[in-house]
VEXDREN-2710 file (C-alpha; in Angstrom, 1 decimal):
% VEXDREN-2710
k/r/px/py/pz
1/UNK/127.7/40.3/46.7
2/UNK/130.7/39.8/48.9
3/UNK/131.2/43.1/49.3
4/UNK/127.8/43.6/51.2
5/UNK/128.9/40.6/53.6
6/UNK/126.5/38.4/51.7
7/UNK/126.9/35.0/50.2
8/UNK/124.5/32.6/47.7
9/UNK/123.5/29.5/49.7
10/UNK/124.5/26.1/48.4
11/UNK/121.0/24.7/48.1
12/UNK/118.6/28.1/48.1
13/UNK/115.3/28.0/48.4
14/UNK/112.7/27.2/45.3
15/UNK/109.5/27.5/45.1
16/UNK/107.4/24.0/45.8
17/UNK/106.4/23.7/41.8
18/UNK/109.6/24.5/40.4
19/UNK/111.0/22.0/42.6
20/UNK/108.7/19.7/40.8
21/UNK/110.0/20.1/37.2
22/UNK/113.8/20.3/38.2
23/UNK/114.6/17.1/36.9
24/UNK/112.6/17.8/33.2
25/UNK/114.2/18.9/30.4
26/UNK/113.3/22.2/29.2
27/UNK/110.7/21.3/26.3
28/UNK/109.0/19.3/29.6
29/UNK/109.5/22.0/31.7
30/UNK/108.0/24.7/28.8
31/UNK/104.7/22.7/28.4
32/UNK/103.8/22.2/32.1
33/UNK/104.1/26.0/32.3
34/UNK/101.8/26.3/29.0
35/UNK/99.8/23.9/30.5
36/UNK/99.5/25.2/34.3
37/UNK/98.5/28.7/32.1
38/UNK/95.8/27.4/30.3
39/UNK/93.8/25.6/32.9
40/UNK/94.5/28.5/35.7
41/UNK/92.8/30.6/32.9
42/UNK/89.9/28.3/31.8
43/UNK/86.7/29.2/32.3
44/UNK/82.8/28.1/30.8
45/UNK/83.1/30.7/28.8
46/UNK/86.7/30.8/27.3
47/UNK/86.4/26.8/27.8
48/UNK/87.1/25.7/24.1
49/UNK/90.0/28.5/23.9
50/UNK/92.0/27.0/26.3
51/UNK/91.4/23.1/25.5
52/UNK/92.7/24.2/22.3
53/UNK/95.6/25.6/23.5
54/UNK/96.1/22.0/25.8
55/UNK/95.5/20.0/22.7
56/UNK/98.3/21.7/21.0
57/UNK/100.7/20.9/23.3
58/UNK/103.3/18.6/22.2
59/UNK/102.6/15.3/24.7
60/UNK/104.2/12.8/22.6
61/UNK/105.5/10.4/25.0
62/UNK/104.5/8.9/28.1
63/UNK/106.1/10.6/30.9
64/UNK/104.2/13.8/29.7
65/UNK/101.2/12.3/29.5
66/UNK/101.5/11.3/32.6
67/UNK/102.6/14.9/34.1
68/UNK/99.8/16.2/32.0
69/UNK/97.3/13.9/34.0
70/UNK/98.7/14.3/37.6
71/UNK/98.7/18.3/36.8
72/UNK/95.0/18.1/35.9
73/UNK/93.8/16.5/38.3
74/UNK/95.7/18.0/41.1
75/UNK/93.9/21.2/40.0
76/UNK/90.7/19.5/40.5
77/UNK/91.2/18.1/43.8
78/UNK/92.6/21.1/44.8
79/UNK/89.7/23.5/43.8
80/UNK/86.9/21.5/43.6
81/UNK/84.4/24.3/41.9
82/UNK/85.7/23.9/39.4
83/UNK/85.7/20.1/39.0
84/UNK/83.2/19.8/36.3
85/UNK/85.3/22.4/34.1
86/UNK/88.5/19.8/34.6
87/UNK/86.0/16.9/33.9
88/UNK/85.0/18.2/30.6
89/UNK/88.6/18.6/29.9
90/UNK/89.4/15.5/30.5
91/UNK/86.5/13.8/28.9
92/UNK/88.1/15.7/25.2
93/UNK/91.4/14.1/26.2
94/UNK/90.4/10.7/26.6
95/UNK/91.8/9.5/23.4
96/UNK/94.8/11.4/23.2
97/UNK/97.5/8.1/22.9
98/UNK/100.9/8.2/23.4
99/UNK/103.9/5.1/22.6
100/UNK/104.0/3.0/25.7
101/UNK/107.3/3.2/27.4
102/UNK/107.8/0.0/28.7
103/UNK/105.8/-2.1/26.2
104/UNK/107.2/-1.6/22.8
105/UNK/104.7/-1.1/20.4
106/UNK/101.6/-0.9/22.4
107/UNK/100.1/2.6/23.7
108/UNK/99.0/4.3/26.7
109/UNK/95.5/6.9/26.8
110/UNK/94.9/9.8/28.9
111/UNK/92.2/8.3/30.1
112/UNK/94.0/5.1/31.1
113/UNK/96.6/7.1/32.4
114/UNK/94.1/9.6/34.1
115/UNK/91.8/6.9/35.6
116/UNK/94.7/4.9/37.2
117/UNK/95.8/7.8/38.9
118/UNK/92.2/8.9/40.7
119/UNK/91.6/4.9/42.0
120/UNK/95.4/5.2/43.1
121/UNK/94.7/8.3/45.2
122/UNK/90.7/7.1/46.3
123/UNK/92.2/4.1/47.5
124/UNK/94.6/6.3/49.7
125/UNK/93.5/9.2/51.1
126/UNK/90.4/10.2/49.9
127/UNK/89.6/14.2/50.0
128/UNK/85.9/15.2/49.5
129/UNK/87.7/17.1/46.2
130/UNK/88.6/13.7/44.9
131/UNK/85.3/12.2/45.6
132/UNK/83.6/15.1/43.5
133/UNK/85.7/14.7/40.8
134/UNK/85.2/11.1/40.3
135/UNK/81.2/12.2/40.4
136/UNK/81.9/14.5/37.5
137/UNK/83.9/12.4/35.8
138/UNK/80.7/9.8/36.1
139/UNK/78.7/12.8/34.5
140/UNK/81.0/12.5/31.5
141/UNK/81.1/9.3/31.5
142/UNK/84.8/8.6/32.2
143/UNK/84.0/6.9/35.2
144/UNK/81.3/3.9/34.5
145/UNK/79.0/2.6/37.1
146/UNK/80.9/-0.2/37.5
147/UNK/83.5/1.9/39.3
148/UNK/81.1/3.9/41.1
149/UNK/79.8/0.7/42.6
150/UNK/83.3/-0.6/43.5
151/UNK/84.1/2.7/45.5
152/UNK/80.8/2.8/46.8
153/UNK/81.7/-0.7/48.2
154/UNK/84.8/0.4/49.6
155/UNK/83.6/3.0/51.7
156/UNK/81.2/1.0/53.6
157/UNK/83.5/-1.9/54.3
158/UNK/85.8/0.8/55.5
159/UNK/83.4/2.5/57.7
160/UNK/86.2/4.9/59.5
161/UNK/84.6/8.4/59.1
162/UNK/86.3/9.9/56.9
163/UNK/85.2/6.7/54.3
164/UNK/81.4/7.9/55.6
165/UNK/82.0/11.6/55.0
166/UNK/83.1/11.0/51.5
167/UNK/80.3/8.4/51.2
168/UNK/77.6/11.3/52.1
169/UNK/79.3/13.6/49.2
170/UNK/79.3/11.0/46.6
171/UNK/76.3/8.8/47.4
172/UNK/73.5/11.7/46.7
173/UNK/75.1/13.1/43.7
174/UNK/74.9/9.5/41.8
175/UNK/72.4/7.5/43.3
176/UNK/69.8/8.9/40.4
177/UNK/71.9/6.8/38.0
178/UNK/72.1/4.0/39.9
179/UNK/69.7/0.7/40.4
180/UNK/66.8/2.1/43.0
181/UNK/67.5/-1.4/44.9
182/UNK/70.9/-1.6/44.9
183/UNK/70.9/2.0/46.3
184/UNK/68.5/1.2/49.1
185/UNK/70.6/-1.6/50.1
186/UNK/73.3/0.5/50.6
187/UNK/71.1/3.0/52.6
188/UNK/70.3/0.6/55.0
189/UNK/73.8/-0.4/55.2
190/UNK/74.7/3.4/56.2
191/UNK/71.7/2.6/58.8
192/UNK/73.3/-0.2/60.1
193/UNK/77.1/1.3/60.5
194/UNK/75.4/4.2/62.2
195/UNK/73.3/1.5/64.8
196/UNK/76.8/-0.2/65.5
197/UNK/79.3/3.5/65.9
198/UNK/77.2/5.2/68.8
199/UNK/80.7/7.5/69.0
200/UNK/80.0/8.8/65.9
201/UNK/80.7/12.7/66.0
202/UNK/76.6/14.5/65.7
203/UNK/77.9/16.6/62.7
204/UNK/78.8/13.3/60.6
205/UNK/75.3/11.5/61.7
206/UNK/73.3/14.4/60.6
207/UNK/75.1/14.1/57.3
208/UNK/74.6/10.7/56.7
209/UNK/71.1/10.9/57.7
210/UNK/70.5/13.9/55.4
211/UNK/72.0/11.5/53.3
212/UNK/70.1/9.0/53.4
213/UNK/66.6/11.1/53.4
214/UNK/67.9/13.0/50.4
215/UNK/68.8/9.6/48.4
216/UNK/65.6/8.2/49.6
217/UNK/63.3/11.3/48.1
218/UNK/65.4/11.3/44.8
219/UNK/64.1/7.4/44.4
220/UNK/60.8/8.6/44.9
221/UNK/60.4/11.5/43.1
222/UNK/62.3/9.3/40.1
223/UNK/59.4/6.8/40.3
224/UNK/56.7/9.2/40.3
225/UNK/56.0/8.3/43.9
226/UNK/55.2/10.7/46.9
227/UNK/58.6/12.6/47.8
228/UNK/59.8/11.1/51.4
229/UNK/59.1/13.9/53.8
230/UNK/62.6/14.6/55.6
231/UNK/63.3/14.6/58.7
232/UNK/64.0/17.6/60.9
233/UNK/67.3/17.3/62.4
234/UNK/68.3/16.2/65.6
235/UNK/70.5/18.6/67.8
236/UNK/71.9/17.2/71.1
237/UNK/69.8/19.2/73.2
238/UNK/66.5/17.5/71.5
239/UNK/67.3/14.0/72.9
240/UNK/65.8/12.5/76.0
241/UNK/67.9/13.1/79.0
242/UNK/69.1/9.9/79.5
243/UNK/70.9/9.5/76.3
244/UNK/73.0/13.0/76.9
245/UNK/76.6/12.8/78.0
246/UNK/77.8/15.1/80.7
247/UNK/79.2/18.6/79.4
248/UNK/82.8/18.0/80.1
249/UNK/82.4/14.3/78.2
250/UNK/81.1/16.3/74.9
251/UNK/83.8/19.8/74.8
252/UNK/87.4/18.8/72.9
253/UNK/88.4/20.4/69.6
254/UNK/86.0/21.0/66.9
255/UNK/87.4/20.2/63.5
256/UNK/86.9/22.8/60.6
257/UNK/85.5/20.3/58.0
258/UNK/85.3/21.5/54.1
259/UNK/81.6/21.9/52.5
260/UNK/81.4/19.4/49.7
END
């Protein structure tokens, strides 16, 4: 290479996921590869092909369970489509057990392991992909409603709006599994938060109240009663001219915000 007038670099740079597994050994190291393979490849219809595969693996000890865990559900945070497909996955590994490596004799699950890590990340930052992949673990019944309840509690005693805009994406999706009352009282919560935050950005308002019509006709329509007609949404123009801010008060960056 010298002879070209070039010269390897002392620290050169590595792709971001083989950074990751630098400090594995090399069986580690060959299963998160098998691993990464098999659930870039899943699909519905190859599904039981490629949890075979995953089963096979050799996670014997804790630290790849673990690695197995964070690699599954990065890929469902990270492509939420295909949440459901990583749920099912998950929901076949639940009792996969492993020794314990810090209390001798006693074991760790996957979905122990798994579990810990999605409270761990809801209670941090909270991406809409997380919050639809805790409702699909729900659906498999990793997640109980006990949980569901708990987060559901958070968000509302949070009230910043990003706890609200994940509360709009997880609220509709499980409230037909959930106590008609308890829901209701939670509505009117929403109602509340949204009487006291008259800054709250139009976009997120019309969420939450599509929200709270859409939760609100699932009860009915669940009881056998007359479906809650929805409301038509509001647009800024619409409201009476003495509630409009100025022009110049309302321009300033838009956000791109992620469908749910």
């Amino acid at each position: 290479m010298s002879e070209f007038g070039l010269h390897r670099a002392e620290e050169p740079w590595r792709p971001r996921r083989m950074m990751a597994t630098r400090g594995l050994v090399s069986g580690t190291r060959r299963l998160l590869l098998h691993l990464r393979t098999a659930l870039n490849k899943m699909t519905e219809r190859n599904f039981q092909q490629q949890l075979d595969k995953v089963a096979a693996l050799d996670i014997t000890t804790q630290e790849r369970l673990l690695l197995v865990a964070d690699a599954v559900l990065n890929k469902a945070v990270t492509e939420p489509a295909f949440s459901g497909l990583y749920a099912q996955l998950c929901a076949a590994l639940q009792r996969l057990r492993v020794p314990s490596a810090t209390s001798p004799g006693a074991s760790v699950t996957f979905a122990g392991v798994l579990l810990g890590r999605v409270w761990r990340e809801f209670h941090g930052q909270r991406p809409l992909g997380l919050v639809r992949f805790i409702v699909e673990l729900f659906k498999v019944n990793l997640v109980t409603e006990a949980m569901v309840h708990t987060g559901i509690q958070e968000l509302l005693r949070k009230t910043s709006e990003e706890s609200l805009e994940c509360l709009s994406g997880l609220l509709p999706r499980v409230c037909p599994a959930l106590g008609r009352s308890r829901v209701e009282r939670y509505l009117r919560q929403v109602e509340e938060v949204l009487g006291r935050r008259r800054r709250c950005s139009f976009q997120l308002r019309f969420r939450l109240q599509d929200m709270l019509d859409e939760c609100r006709q699932k009860a009915a329509v669940k009881s056998g009663e007359h479906p809650v007609e929805r409301r038509p949404r509001l647009c800024a123009m619409d409201r009476p001219e003495s509630t409009r801010r100025p022009v110049h008060a309302r321009l300033g960056p838009r956000t791109a915000q992620r469908a749910f």
